[in-house]
C-alpha positions in Angstrom: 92.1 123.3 88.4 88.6 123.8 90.0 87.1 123.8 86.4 89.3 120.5 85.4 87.6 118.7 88.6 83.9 120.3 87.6 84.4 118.7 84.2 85.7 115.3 85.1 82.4 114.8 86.3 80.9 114.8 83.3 83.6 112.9 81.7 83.1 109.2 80.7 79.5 109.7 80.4 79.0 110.1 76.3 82.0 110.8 73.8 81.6 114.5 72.6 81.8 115.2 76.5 85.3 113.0 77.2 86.5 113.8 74.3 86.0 118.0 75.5 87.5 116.9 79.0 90.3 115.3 77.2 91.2 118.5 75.0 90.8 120.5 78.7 93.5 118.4 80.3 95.9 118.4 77.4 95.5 122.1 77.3 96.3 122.4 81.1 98.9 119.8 80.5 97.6 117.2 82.6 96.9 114.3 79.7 96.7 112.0 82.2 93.9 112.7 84.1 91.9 112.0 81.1 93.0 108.9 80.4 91.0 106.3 82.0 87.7 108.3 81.3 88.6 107.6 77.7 90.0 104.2 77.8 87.0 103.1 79.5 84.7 104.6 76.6 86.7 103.0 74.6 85.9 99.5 75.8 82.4 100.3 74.8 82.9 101.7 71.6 86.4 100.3 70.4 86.0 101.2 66.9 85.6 105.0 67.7 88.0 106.6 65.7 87.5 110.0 67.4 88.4 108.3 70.8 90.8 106.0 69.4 92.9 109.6 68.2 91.8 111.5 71.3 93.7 108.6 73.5 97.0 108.6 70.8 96.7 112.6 71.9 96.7 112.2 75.5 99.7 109.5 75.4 102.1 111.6 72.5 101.4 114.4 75.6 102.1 112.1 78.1 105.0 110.4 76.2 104.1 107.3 75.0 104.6 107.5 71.2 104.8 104.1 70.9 101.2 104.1 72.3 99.9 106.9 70.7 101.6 105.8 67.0 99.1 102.7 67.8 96.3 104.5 68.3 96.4 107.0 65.9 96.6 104.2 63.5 93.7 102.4 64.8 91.6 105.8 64.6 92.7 106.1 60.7 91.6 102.3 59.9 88.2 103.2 61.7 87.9 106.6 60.1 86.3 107.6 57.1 85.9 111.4 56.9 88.3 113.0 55.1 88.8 115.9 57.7 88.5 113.5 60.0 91.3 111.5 58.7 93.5 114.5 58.0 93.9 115.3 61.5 94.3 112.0 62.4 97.5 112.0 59.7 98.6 115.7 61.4 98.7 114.3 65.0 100.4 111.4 63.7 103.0 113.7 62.4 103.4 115.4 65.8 104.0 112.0 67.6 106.6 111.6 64.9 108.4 114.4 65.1 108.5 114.3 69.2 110.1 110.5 68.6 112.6 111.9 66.7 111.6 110.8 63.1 111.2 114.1 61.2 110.9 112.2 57.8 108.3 110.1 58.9 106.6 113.1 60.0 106.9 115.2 56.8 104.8 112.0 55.0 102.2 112.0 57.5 101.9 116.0 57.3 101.3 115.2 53.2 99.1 112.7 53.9 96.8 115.0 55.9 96.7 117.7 53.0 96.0 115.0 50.5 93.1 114.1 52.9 92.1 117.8 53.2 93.9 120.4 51.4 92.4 122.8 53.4 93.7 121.4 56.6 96.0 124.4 57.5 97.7 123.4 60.7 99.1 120.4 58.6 100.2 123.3 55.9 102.0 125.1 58.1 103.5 122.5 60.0 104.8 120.9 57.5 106.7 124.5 55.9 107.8 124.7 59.2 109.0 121.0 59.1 110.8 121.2 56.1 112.3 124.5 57.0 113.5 122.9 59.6 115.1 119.7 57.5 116.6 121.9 55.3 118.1 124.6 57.9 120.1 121.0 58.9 121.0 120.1 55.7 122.7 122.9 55.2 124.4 122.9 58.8 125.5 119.5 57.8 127.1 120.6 54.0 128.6 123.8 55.8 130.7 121.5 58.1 131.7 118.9 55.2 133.4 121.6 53.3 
């Protein structure tokens, strides 16, 4: 926790340094101690789309798909890298799957390969997503018979 406070200092100051702090908090599960640092970046540079999906990060992690559906689409209007983009479509997919909406979520997962076919958290989310489906599927022809 002593390294999380070290680094909030430098957080806020310039993007590529939030947007590590960010990454630090959602990786000790504390998403929202990043949040204002970001949101206030964001009021200076409102078109970041780097910001714009590290905030849709911190609130699918804090549990505010709603939120973080909004943002990650904000980040893909302002992005234009096609990496860039693709992870913007894979976290997309996350938030989707956590609301429930595993359909939605296998599109998003395609839409990040078609971005970046090399992208191969996407590729193996989304055979593990549609393992998934189709595990359930079958569950739900077993009990019909």
């Amino acid at each position: 926790m002593a390294h999380l406070e070290e680094a909030a200092r430098y957080a806020g100051e310039d993007a590529k340094s939030t947007i590590e702090f960010a990454m630090e908090c959602l990786s000790l599960k504390h998403p929202e101690k990043a949040m204002g640092p970001v949101q206030s970046l964001l009021q200076k540079a409102p078109q970041s789309p780097q910001l714009l999906q590290t905030l849709g990060a911190l609130q699918a992690a804090s549990g505010q798909l709603e939120a973080a559906l909004l943002s990650f689409s904000k980040a893909l209007q302002a992005a234009q890298e096609p990496e860039l983009r693709s992870r913007v479509h894979q976290d997309t997919a996350l938030a989707l799957q956590l609301a429930q909406r595993p359909l939605d979520a296998l599109a998003e997962y395609e839409k990040a390969l078609k971005e970046n076919p090399a992208n191969e958290t996407a590729r193996a989310r989304l055979a593990q997503l549609q393992g998934q489906i189709g595990a359930q599927l079958q569950q739900g022809q077993g009990a019909q018979k």
